[in-house]
C-alpha positions as CSV (number, residue, x, y, z in Angstrom):
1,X,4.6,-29.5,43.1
2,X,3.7,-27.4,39.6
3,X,6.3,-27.5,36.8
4,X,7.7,-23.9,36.2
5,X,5.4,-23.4,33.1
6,X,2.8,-22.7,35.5
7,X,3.9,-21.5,38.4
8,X,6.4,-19.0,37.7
9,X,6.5,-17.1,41.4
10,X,10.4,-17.0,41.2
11,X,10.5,-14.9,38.3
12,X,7.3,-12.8,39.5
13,X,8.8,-12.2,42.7
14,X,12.0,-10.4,41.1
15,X,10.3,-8.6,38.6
16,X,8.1,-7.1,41.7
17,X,11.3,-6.6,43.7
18,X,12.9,-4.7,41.1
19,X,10.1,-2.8,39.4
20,X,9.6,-0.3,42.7
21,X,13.2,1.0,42.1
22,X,13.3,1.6,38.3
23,X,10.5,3.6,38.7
24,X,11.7,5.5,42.0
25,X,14.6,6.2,39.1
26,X,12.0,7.9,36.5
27,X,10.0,9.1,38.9
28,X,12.9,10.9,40.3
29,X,13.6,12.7,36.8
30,X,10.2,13.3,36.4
31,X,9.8,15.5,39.6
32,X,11.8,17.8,38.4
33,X,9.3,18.6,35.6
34,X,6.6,18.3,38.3
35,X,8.2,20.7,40.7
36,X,8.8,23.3,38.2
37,X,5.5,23.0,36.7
38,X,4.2,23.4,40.7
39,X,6.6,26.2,41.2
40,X,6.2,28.0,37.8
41,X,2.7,28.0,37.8
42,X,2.6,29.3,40.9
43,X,5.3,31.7,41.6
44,X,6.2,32.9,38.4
45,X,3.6,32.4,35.9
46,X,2.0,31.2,32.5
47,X,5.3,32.3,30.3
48,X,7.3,30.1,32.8
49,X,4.7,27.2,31.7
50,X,4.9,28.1,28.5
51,X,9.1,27.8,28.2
52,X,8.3,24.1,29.9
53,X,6.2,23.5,27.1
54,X,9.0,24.9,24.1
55,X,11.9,23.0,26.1
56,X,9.9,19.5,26.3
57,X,11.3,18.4,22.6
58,X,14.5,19.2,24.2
59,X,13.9,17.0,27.2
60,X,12.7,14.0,25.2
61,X,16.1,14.3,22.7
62,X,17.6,14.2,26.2
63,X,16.3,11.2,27.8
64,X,16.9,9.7,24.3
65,X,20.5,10.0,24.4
66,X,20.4,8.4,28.1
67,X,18.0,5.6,27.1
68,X,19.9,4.5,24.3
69,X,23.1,4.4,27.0
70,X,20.5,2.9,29.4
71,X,19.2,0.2,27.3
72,X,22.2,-0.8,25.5
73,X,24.6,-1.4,28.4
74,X,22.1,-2.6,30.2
75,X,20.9,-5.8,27.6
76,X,24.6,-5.6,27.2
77,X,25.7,-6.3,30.5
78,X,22.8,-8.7,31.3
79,X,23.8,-10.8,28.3
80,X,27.1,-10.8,29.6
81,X,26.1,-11.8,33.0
82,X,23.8,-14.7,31.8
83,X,27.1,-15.6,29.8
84,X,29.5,-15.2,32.7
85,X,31.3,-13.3,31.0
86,X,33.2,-10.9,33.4
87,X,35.7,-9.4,30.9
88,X,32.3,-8.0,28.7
89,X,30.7,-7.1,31.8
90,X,34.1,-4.9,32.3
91,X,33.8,-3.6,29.1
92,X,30.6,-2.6,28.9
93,X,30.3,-1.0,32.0
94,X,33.4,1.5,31.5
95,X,32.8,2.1,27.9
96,X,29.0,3.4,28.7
97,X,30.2,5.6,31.5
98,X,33.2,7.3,29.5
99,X,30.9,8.0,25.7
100,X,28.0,9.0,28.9
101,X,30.2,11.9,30.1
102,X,31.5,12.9,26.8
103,X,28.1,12.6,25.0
104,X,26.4,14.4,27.7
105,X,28.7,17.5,28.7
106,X,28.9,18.2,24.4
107,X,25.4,18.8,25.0
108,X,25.3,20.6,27.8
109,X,28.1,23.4,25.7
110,X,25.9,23.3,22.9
111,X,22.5,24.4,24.7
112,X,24.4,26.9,26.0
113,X,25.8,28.2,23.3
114,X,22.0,28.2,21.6
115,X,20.3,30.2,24.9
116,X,22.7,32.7,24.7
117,X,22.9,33.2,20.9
118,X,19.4,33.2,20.9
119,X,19.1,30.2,18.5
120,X,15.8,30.0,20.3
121,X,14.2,32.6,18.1
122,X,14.2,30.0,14.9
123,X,11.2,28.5,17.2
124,X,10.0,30.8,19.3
125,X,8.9,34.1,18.2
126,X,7.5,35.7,21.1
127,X,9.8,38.0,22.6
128,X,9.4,37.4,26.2
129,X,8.6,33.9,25.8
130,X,11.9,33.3,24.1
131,X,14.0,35.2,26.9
132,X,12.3,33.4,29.1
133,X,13.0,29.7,27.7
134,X,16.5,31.1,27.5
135,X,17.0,31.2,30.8
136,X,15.3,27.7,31.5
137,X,17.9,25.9,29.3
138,X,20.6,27.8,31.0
139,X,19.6,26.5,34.4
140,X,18.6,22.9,33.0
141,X,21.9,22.5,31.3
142,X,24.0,22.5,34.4
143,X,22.4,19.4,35.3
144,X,22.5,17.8,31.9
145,X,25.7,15.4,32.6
146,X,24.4,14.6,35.9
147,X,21.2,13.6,34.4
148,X,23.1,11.1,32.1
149,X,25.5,9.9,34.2
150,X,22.7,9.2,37.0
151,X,20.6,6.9,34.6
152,X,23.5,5.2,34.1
153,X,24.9,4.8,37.8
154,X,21.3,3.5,38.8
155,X,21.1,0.9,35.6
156,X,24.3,-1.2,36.9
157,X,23.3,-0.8,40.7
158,X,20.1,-2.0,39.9
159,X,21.8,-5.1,38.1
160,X,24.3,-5.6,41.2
161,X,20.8,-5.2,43.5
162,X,21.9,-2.5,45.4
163,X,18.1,-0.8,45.8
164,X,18.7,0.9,49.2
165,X,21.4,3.1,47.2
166,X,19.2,3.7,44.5
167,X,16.4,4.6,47.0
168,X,18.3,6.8,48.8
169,X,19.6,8.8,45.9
170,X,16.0,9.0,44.3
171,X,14.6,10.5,47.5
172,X,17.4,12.7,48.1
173,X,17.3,14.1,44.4
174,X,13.5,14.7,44.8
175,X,13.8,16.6,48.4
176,X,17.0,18.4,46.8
177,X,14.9,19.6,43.6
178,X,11.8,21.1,46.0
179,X,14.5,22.6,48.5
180,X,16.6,24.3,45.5
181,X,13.4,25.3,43.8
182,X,11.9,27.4,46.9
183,X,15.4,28.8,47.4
184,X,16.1,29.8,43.9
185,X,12.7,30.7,42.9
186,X,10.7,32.0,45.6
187,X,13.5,33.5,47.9
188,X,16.1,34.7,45.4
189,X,13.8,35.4,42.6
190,X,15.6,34.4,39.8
191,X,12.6,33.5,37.7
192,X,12.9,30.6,34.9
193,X,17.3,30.2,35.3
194,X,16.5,29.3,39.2
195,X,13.9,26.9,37.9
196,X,15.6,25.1,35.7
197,X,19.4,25.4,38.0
198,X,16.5,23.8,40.8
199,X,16.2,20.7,38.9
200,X,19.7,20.8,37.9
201,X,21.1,20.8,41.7
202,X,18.6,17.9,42.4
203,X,19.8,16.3,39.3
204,X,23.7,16.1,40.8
205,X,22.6,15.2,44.5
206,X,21.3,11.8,42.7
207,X,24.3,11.5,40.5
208,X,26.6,11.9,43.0
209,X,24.9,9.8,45.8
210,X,25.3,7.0,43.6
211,X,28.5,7.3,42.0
212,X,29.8,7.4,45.8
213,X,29.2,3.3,45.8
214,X,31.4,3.2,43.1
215,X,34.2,5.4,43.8
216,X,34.6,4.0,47.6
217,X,35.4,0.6,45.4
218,X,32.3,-1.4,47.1
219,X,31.0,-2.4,43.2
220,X,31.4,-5.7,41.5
221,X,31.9,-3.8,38.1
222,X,35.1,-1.8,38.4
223,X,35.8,1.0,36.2
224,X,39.0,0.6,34.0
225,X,40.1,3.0,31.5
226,X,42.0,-0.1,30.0
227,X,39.0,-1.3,29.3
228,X,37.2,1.1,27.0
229,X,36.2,-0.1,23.5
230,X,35.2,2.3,20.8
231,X,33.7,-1.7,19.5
232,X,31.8,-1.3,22.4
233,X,30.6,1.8,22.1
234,X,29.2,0.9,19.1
235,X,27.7,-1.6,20.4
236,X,26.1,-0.1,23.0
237,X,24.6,2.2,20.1
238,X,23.2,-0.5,17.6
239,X,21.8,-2.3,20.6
240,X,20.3,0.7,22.5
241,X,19.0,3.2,19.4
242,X,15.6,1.2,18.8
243,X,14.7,1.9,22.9
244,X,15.6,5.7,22.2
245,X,14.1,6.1,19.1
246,X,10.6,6.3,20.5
247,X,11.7,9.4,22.5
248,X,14.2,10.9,19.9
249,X,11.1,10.8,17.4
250,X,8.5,12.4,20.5
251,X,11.1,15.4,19.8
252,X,9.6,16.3,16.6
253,X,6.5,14.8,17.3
254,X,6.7,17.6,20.1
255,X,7.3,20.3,18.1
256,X,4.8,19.9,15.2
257,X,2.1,18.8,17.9
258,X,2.8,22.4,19.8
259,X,3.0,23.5,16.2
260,X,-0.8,22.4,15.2
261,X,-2.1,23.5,18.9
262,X,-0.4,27.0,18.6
263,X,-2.7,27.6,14.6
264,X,-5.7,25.7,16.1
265,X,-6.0,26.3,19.6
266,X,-3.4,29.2,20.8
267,X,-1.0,29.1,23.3
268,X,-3.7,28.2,26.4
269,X,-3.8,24.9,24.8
270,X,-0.1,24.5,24.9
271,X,-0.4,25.4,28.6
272,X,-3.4,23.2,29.1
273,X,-0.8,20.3,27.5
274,X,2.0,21.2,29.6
275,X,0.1,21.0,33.0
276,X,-1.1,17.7,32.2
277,X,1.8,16.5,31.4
278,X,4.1,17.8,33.6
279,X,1.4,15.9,36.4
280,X,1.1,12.7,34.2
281,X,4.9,12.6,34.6
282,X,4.5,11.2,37.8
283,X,2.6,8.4,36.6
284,X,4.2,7.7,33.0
285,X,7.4,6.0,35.4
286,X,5.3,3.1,36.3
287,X,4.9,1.8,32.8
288,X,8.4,2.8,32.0
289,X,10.0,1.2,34.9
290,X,8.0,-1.5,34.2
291,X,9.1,-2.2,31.0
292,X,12.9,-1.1,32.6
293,X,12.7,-4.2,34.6
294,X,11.4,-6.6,31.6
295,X,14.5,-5.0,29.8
296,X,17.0,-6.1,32.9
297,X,15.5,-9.4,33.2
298,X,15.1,-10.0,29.8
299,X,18.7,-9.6,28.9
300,X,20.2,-12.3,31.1
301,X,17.4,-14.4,30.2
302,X,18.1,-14.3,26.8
303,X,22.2,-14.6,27.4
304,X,21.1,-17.7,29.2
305,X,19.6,-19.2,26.1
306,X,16.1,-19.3,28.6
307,X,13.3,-19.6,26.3
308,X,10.7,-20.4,29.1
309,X,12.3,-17.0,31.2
310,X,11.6,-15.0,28.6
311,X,8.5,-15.8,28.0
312,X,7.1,-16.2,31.6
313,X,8.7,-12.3,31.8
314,X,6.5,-11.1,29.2
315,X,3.4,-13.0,30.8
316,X,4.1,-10.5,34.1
317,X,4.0,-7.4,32.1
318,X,1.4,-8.2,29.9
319,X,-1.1,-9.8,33.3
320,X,-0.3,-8.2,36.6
321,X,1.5,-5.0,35.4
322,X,-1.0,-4.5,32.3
323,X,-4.1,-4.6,35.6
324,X,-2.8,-3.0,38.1
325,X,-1.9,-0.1,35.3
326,X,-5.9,0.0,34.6
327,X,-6.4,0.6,38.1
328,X,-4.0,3.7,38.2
329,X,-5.5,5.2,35.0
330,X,-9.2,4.4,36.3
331,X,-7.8,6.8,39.7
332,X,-6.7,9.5,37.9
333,X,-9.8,10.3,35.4
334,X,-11.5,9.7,38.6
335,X,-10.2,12.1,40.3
336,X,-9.5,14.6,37.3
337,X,-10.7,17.7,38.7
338,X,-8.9,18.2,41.9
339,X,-5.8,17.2,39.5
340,X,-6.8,19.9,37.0
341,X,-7.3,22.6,40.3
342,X,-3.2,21.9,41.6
343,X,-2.9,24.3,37.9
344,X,-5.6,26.5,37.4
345,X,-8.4,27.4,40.1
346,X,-10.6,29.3,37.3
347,X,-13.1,27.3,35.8
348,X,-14.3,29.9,33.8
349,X,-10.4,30.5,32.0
350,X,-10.7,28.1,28.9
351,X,-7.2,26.4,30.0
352,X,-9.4,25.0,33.1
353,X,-11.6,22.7,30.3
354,X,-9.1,21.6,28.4
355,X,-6.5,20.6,31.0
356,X,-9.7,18.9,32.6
357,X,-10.3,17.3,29.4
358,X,-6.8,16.3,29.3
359,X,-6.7,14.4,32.6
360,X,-10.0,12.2,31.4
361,X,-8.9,11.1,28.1
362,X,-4.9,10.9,28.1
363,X,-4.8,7.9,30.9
364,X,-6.2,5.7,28.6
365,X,-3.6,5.5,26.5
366,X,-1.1,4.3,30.0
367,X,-2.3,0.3,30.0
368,X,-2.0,0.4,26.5
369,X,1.4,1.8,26.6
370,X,2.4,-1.5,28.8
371,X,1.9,-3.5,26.0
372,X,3.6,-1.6,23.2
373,X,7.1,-1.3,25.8
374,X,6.6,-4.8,26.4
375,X,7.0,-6.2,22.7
376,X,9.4,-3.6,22.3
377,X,11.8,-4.3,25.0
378,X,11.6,-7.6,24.1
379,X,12.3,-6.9,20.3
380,X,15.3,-4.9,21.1
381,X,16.7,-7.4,23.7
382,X,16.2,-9.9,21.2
383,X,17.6,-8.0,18.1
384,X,14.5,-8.4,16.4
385,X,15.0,-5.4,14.4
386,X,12.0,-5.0,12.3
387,X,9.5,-4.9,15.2
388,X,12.6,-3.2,17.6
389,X,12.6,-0.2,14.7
390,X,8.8,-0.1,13.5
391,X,7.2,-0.3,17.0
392,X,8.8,3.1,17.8
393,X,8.7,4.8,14.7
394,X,5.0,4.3,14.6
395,X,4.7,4.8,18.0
396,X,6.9,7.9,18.7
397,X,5.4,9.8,16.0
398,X,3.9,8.5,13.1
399,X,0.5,7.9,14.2
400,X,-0.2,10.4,16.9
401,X,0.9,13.4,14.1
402,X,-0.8,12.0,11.6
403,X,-4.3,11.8,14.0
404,X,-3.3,15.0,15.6
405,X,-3.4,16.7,11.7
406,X,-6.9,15.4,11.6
407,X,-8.1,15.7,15.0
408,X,-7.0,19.0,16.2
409,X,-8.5,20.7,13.2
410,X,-11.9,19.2,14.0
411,X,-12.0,18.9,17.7
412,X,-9.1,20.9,19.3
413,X,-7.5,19.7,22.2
414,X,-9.9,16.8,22.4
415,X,-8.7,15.7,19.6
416,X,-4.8,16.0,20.6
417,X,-6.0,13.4,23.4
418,X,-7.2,10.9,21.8
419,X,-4.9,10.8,18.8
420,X,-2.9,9.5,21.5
421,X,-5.3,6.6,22.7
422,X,-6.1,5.3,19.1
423,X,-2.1,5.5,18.8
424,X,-1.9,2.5,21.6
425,X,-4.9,0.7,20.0
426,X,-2.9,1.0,16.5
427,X,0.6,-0.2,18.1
428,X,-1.2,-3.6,19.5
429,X,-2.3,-4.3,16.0
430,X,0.8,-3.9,14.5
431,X,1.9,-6.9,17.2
432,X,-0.9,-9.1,16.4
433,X,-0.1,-8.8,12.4
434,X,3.6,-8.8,12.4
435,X,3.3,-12.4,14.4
436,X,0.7,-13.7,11.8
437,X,2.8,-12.6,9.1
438,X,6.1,-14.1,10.6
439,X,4.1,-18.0,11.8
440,X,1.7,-17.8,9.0
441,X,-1.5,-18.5,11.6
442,X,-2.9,-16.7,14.1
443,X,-1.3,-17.1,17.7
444,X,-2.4,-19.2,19.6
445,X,-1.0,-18.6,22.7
446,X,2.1,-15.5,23.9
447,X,4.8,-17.8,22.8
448,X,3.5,-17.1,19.3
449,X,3.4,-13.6,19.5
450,X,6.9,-13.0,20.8
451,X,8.3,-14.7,17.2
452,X,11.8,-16.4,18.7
453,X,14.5,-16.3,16.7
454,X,15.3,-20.0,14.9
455,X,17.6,-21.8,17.4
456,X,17.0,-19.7,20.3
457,X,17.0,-21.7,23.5
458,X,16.0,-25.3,24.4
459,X,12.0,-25.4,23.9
460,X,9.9,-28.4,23.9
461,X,10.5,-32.1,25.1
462,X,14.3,-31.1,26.1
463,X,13.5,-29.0,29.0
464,X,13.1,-30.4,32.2
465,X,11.2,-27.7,34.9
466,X,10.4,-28.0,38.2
467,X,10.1,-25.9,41.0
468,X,10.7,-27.5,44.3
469,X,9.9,-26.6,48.3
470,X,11.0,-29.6,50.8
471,X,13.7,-32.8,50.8
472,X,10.7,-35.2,49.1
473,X,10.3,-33.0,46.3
474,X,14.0,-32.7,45.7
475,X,14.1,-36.4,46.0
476,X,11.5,-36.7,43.9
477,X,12.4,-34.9,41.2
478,X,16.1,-36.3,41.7
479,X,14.5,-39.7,39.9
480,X,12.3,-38.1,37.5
481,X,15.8,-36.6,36.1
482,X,17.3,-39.3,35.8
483,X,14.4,-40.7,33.7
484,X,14.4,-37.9,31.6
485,X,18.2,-37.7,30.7
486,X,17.6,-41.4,30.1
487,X,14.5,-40.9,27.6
488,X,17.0,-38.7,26.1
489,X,19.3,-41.0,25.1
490,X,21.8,-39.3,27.4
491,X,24.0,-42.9,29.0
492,X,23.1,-43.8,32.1
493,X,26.4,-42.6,33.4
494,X,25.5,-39.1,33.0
495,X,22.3,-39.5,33.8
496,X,23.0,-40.6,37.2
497,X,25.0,-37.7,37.9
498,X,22.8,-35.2,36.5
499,X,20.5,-36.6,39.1
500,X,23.1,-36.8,41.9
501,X,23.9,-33.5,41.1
502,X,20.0,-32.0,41.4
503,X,19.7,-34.0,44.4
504,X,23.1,-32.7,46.3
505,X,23.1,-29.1,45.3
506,X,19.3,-28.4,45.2
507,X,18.8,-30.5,48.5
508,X,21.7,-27.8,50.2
509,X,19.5,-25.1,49.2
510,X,16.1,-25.9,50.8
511,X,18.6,-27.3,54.0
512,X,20.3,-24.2,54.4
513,X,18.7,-21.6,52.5
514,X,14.9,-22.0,53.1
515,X,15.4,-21.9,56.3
516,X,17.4,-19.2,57.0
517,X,15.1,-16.7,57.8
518,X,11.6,-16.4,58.2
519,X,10.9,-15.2,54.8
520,X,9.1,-17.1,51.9
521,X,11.9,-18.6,49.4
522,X,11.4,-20.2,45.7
523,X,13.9,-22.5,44.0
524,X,13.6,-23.2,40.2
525,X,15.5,-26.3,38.5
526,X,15.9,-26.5,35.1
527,X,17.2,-29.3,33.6
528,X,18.0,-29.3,29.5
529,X,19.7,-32.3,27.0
530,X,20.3,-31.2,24.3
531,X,22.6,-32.5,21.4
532,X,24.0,-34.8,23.9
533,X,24.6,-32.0,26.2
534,X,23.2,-32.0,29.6
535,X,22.6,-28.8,31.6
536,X,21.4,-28.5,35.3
537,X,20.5,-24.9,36.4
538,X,19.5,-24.3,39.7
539,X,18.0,-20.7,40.7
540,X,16.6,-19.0,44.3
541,X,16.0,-15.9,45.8
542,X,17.6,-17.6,49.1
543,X,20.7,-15.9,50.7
544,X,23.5,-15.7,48.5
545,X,25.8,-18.6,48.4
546,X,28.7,-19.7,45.9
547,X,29.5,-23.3,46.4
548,X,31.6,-22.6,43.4
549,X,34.0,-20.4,45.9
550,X,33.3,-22.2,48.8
551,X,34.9,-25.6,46.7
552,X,38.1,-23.5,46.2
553,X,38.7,-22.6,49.7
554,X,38.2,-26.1,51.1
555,X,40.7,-27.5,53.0
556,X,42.2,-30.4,51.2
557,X,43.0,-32.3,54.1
558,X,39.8,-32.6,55.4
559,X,38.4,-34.7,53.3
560,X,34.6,-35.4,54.9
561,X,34.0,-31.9,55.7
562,X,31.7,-30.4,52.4
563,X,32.0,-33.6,50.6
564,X,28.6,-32.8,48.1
565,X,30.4,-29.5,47.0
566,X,33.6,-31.7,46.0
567,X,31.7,-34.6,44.8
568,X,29.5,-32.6,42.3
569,X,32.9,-30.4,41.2
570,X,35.0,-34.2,40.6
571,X,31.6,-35.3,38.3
572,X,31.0,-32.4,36.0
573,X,32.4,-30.7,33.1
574,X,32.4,-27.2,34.5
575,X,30.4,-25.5,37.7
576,X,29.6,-21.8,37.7
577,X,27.8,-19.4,40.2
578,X,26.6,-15.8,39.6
579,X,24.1,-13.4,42.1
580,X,22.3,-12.0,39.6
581,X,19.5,-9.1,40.8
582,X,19.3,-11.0,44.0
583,X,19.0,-14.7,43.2
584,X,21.5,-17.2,43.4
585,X,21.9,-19.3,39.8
586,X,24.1,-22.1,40.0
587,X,24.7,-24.0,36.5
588,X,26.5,-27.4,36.1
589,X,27.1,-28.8,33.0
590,X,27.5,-33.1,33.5
């Protein structure tokens, strides 16, 4: 047997299970950009590129507006559910889909209104590049609410573990987009609007794929206009605006760095940026989605009060994801030419070097990345608002412009590149000194660097974890509970039950559960007293089961059959059950 602390496979396992799906859900989005960038530079040509490049601030003040949704519902709703607190849950879920269409369709009539006023010109003052870019946003804005809305639909199914729906809509919106692109664009000729109404079709065949699982009824979270909470809205907001402040601050980070390339290296280099990119796009999801998953499981860890969760959740991201992102960066500078020749065949055309250029220095900044949306997820699950606020300000902008007003100068688009990397290098300092500054020392170990909160959690000598795999360790561990609630000072009363409890429920799980079916199976028991409270969790990635229900549906007459579910329901305070992202957590409170 190893004590959770070290062997945290349960938690590992999830986070591995979920992480394919968020970043099916970026990836997804960032297709689009791909496609067009495929189909642009292809069929249409550099001033199709070149609006890609002028509408990318408006992109990233887009996904900003659906990350702060995103996030905030999402550490929301996980709170809630570590709580079990349905009527939040409720709340939350409605309240983020009614400000998402509201929020998102305003911004669709405004773009509009911009293209065909010609707004455009206050930034672009090329003639046919603005016309041009006018008719991109006119395509694009179409699929503007669907862009929302899907982020949103795919953040709660995701929470109710419903991955073949989310992989089904993902594929389908990425076949829609490259099916709606060769129509639009290389059939009907409609230049840069059938480009961007392309990505906008594939945008509401993912949409509406998913919302079909919640219209048909099938969800656990229900939609209820009873339910809407302006209270919640803002909540939603003040939780979620430190995870879209990054991106709302790569908007003007955007323009000024297209800005600086435009006086220092023309518009080549701002194609040269665009193609890159628009192909690093495909790769950027992986980071993202994993620190999307960090965010979900972080959430209901921290409603839960799990100090150890949280922290063996950050030891995933910052270990295996923060390796196997090395790898994927290591691939693409290794294979940076054939990357660079999917753009521009010419070697000889200076946009050739510096997209090449691009491709070798850019991925360097990815595993770094991992670690700044690690600590920052975490900060803004945690409403650490300092480090929530400061990691993306800095981030977002600060440092890359200020390097990019030195660098480009000196070493053109070279310099744009690796503003970027010394950016990551920056961000991980800033970790490192905002923990010494908070603990007075230097850490020691991750627990010190993720700063809890006085009070969060049970830490230290009143945590009891174990992770189990047969009937001897369940016995086992049975007795060393009940020696721990005694060295306590918990009565031995209590104790006894705490240890009946473990041995009853826990023992149903590896009779029943592991062997269910031939697949591998983890159960995690946590046992905490505290302030003469004693707590027994017990998690799995087995089947689902709620002994909780099945207790209610007993029949009372038959009083042999099930006897361990009533037993542990007549000796404790209060037994509840959730499903949460696939694993079964029963908590009983003795």
């Amino acid at each position: 047997m190893k004590t959770a602390s070290k062997d945290y496979k349960l938690l590992s396992d999830l986070f591995f299970r979920i992480l394919p799906f968020q970043i099916l859900l970026l990836m997804a989005n960032a297709a689009n950009g791909v496609v067009d960038s495929l189909f642009a530079s292809n069929f249409i040509g550099k001033t199709a590129m070149s609006a890609m490049g002028y509408y990318s601030p408006l992109n990233h003040f887009l996904f900003a507006l659906s990350i702060i949704l995103v996030s905030g519902s999402q550490i929301l709703v996980g709170k809630a559910m570590g709580q079990n607190d349905s009527r939040s849950v409720q709340t939350y879920f409605t309240t983020d889909l009614v400000v998402s269409v509201i929020i998102s369709v305003l911004t669709s009539v405004l773009l509009d209104i911009g293209a065909l006023s010609d707004v455009t010109s206050l930034f672009v003052a090329d003639a046919i590049e603005r016309d041009s870019l006018n008719k991109y946003i006119l395509g694009q804005s179409i699929g503007i609410p669907a862009l929302v809305l899907g982020q949103q639909f795919f953040s709660f199914l995701s929470l109710e573990n419903q991955t073949r729906k989310t992989t089904i809509a993902s594929i389908a919106c990425i076949i829609g987009n490259i099916c709606m692109n060769t129509l639009f664009v290389v059939l009907l000729d409609w230049g840069p609007f059938g480009l961007g109404l392309g990505s906008s079709m594939g945008l509401w065949i993912f949409c509406l794929t998913m919302a079909s699982y919640y219209i048909l009824g099938r969800s656990k979270l229900k939609f209820s206009a009873r339910a809407f909470s302006s209270g919640g809205a803002a909540e939603i907001f003040r939780i979620g605006y430190p995870g879209a402040l990054s991106r709302f601050l790569e908007m003007f980070r955007c323009i000024i760095v297209n800005y600086l390339i435009i006086k220092y290296v023309t518009s080549t280099g701002l194609s040269a940026f665009a193609a890159v990119n628009s192909a690093l796009a495909l790769v950027w999801p992986i980071p993202f989605g994993m620190a999307a998953a960090l965010r979900i499981m972080e959430g209901i860890s921290i409603g839960e009060q799990d100090r150890k969760s949280v922290t063996d959740i950050m030891r995933v991201m910052l270990t295996k994801c923060f390796a196997i992102q090395c790898a994927i960066s290591a691939c693409i500078i290794i294979f940076a030419e054939p990357l660079t020749r999917m753009f521009y065949r010419d070697m000889s055309d200076p946009v050739y070097n510096m997209t090449l250029m691009g491709f070798r220095i850019l991925p360097l900044c990815m595993p770094l990345s991992v670690i700044s949306l690690a600590y920052s997820g975490y900060a803004q699950a945690m409403e650490i608002k300092k480090l929530a606020v400061l990691i993306p300000i800095l981030d977002g902008a600060v440092n890359v412009v200020v390097l990019s007003f030195i660098l480009i100068p000196l070493l053109q688009m070279t310099g744009l590149y690796s503003a970027n990397v010394i950016n990551g290098v920056l961000i991980i300092l800033l970790i490192l000194i905002y923990s010494i500054i908070v603990n007075k020392h230097l850490p020691k170990k991750l627990e010190d660097t993720l700063v809890f909160p006085e009070g969060f959690g049970a830490a230290g000598d009143s945590v009891f974890d174990i992770a189990v795999k047969d009937m001897q360790d369940v016995v086992t561990v049975s007795g060393q509970a009940v020696e721990f609630c005694l060295s306590k000072g918990i009565d031995s009363r209590r104790a006894n039950f705490a240890g009946l409890a473990l041995e009853e429920m826990a023992g149903n799980v590896v009779r029943h559960g592991l062997s269910a079916d031939n697949k591998k199976h983890s159960i995690d028991l946590r046992l905490i007293a505290k302030d003469d409270d004693v707590i027994l969790r017990i998690r799995d990635d087995c089947s689902e089961f709620d002994p909780v229900e099945r207790a209610g549906i007993l029949d009372n007459d038959d009083k042999v059959k099930n006897i361990g579910i009533r037993l542990i329901n007549g000796i404790s305070k209060d037994v509840s059950y959730q499903n949460l992202l696939g694993l079964n957590v029963l908590t009983i409170r003795v």
